[in-house]
C-alpha positions as CSV (number, residue, x, y, z in Angstrom):
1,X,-24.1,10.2,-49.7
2,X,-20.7,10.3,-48.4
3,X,-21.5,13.8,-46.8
4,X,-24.3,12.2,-45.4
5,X,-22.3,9.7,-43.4
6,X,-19.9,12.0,-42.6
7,X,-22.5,14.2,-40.7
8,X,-24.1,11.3,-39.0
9,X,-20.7,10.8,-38.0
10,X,-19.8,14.2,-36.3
11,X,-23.4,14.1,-34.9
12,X,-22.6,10.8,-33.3
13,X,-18.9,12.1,-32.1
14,X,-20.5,15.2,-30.6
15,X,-22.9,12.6,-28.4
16,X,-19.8,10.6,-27.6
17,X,-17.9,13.4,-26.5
18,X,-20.8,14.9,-24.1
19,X,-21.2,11.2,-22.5
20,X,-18.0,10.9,-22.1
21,X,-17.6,14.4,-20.1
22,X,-20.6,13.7,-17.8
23,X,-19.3,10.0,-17.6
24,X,-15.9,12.0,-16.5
25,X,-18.0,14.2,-14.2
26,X,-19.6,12.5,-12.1
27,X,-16.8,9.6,-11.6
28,X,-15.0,12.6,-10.3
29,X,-18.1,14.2,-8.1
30,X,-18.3,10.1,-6.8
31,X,-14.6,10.7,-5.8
32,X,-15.0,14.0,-4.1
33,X,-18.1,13.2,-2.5
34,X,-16.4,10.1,-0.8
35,X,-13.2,12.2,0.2
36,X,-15.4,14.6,1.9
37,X,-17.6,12.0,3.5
38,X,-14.4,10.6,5.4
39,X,-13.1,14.0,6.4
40,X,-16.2,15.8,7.5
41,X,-17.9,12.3,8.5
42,X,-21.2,13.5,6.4
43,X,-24.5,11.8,6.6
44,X,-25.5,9.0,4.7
45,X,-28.7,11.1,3.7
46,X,-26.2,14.2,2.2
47,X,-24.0,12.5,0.1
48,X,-25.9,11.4,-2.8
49,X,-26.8,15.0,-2.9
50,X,-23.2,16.3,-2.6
51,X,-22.6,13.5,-5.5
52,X,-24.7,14.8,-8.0
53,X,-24.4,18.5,-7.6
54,X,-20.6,18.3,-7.2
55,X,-21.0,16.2,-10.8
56,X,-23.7,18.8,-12.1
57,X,-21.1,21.9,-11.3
58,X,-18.3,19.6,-12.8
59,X,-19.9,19.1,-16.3
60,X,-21.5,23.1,-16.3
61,X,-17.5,24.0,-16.2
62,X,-16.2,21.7,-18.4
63,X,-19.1,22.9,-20.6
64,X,-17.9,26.9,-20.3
65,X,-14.4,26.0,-20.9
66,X,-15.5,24.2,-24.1
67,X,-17.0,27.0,-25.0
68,X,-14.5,29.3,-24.4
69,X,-12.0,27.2,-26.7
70,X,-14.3,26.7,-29.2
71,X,-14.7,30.4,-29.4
72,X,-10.6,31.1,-29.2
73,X,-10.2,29.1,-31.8
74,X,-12.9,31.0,-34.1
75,X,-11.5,33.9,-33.4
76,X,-7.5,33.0,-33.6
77,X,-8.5,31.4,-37.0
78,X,-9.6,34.7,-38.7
79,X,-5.7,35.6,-37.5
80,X,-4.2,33.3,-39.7
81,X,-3.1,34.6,-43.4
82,X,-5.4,32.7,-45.6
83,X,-3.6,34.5,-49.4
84,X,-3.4,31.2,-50.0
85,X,-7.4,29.9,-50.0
86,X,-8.1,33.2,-51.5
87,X,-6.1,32.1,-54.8
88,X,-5.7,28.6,-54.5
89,X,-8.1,28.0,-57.8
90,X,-5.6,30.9,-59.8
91,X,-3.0,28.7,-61.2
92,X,-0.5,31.6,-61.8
93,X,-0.2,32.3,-58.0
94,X,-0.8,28.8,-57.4
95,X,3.1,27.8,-55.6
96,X,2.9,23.8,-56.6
97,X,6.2,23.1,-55.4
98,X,5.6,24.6,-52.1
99,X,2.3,22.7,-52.2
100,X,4.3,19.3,-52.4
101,X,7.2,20.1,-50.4
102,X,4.5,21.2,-47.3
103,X,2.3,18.7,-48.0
104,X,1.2,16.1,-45.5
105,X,2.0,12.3,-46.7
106,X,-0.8,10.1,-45.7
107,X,0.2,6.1,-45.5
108,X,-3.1,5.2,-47.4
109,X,-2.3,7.9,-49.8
110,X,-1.4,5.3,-52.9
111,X,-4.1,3.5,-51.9
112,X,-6.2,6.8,-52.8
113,X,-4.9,7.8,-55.6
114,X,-5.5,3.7,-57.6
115,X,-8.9,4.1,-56.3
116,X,-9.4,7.5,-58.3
117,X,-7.5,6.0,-61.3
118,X,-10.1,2.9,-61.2
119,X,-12.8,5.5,-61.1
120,X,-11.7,7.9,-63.9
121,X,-11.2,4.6,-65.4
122,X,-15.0,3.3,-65.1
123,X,-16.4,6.9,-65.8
124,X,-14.6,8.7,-68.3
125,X,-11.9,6.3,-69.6
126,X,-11.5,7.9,-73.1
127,X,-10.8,11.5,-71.5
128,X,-9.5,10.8,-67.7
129,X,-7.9,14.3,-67.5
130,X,-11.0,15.9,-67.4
131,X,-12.3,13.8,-64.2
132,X,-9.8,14.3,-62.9
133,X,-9.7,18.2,-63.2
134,X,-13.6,18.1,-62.6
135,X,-12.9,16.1,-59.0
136,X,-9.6,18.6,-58.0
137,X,-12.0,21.7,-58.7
138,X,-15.0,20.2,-57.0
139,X,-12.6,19.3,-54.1
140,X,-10.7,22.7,-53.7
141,X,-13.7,24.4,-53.7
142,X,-15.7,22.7,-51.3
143,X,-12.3,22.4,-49.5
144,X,-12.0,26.2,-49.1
145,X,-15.5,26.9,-49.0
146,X,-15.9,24.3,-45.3
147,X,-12.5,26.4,-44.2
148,X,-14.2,29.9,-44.4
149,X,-17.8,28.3,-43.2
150,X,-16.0,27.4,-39.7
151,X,-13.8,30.6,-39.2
152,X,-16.7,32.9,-40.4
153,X,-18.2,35.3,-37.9
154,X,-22.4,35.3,-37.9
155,X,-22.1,39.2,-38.3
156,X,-20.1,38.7,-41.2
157,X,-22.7,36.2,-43.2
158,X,-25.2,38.9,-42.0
159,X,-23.2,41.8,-44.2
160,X,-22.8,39.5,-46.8
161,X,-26.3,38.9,-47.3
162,X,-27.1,42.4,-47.2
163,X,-24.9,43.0,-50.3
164,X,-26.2,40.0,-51.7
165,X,-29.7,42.1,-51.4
166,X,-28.3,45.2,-52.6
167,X,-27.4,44.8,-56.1
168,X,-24.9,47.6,-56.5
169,X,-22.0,48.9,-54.6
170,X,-23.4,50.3,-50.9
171,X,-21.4,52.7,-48.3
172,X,-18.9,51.2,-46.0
173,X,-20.8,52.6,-43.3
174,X,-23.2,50.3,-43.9
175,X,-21.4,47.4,-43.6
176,X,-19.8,48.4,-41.0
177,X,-23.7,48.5,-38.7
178,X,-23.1,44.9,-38.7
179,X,-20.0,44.7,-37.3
180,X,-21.2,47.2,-34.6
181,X,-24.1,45.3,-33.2
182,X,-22.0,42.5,-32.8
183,X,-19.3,44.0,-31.0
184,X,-22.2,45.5,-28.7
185,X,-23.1,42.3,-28.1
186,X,-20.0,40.2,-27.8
187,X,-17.7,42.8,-25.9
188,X,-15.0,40.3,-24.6
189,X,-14.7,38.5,-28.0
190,X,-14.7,41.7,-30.0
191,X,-12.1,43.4,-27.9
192,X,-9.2,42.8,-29.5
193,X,-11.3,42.5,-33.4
194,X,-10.9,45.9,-34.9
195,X,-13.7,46.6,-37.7
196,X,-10.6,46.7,-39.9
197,X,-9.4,43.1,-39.3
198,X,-13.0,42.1,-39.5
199,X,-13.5,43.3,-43.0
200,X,-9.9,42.1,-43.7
201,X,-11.2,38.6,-43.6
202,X,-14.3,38.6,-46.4
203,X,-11.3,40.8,-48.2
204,X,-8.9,37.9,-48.0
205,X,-11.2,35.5,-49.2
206,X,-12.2,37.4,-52.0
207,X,-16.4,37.6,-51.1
208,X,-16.5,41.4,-51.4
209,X,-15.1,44.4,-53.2
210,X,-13.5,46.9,-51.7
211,X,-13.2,50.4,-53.6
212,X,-10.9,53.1,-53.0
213,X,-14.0,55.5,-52.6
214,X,-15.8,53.4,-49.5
215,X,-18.0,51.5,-51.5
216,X,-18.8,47.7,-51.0
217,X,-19.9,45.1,-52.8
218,X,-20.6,41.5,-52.6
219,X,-18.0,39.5,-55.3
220,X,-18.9,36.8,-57.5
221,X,-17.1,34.0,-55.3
222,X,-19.2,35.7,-51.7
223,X,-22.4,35.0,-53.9
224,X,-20.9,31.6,-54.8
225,X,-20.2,31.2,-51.3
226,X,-23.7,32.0,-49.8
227,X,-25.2,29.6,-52.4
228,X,-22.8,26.7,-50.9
229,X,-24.2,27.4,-47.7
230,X,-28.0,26.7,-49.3
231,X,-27.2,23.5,-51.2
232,X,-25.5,22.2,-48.1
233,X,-28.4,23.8,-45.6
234,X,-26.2,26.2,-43.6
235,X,-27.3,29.3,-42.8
236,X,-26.0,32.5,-40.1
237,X,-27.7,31.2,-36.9
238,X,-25.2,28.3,-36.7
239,X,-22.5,30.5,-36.2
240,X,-21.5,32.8,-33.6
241,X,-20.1,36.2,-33.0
């Protein structure tokens, strides 16, 4: 339910944001339009005209440049060392003191943590431990499971359902057709992606296999990972590259 609500809510941000820029547009095609009107002494006739595709040309570039950083920022994020996801659920690589020393210190944070006591409480008072391991591993999962489902590359869910369909170690080479159709077809956000780094990042999160003789294969947690994608109804086509 909370899910829910939270979807609703980015649906309804993503609305607000695109009223806002076209809102933002064409107060600033109103301004140009009546700068230009003064200088160049236009028609009356013109400049509702000049208004509206000065506004139209304002929100198209607005609308590229969003684009653009949304892109960056896909791409930058496979840059970032993500060891830490990878083995976040193995407690003996698991750095807890670096965890709390790092960690950011919300103001409603003990307000938080009485409202899980109260729950653990209600639901399993005579053995609260075990809610509250049950929410931490529901939580760190999910957690790092949303972190890989926005820095994932479409071509990259494609190759893991392949080796989800094979069943049994397949040939790098194989792996590697998926990286090469996307490269074809993305050449300025692929230019600086080696097939390497690509394959570094299903590596770093532990979905596939790597072994010494070429052969790859999908790991338990990429099968885990492409069931989370069903239960929460995601799928390759919502992502790009």
């Amino acid at each position: 339910m909370a899910e829910n609500r939270f979807k609703r809510w980015l649906d309804w941000a993503h609305h607000v944001y695109w009223i806002r820029e076209l809102l933002l547009s064409l107060g600033i095609g109103k301004i140009l339009q009546v700068v230009a009107s003064r200088i160049w002494a236009i028609p009356h006739e013109w400049q509702l005209a000049i208004w509206l595709i000065t506004s139209g040309l304002l929100c198209w570039l607005l609308a590229v440049l969003l684009n653009r950083n949304l892109t960056q920022k896909q791409r930058s994020a496979q840059n970032v060392p993500t060891a830490l996801f990878a083995t976040s659920t193995t407690p003996v690589k698991f750095d807890v003191n670096a965890f709390f020393r790092n960690a950011y210190y919300s103001q409603i944070q003990e307000e938080t943590e009485a409202n899980v006591r109260a729950i653990a409480a209600l639901r399993q008072p005579k053995d609260r431990e075990d809610f509250y391991a049950k929410l931490i591993g529901i939580g760190i999962t999910g957690y790092v499971y949303d972190q890989i489902w926005w820095e994932i590359f479409r071509s990259q869910i494609l190759a893991l359902l392949d080796l989800n369909r094979a069943f049994s170690p397949v040939p790098i080479s194989r792996v590697q057709t998926f990286y090469t159709q996307a490269a074809a077809e993305y050449k300025e956000e692929y230019k600086d992606r080696t097939f390497e780094k690509w394959l570094a990042f299903l590596e770093s999160y532990v979905l596939i296999i790597k072994y010494p003789s070429d052969m790859v294969e999908i790991a338990p947690r990429g099968k885990d990972f492409l069931k989370f994608l069903v239960h929460w109804g995601r799928d390759a086509s919502q992502r790009r590259l």
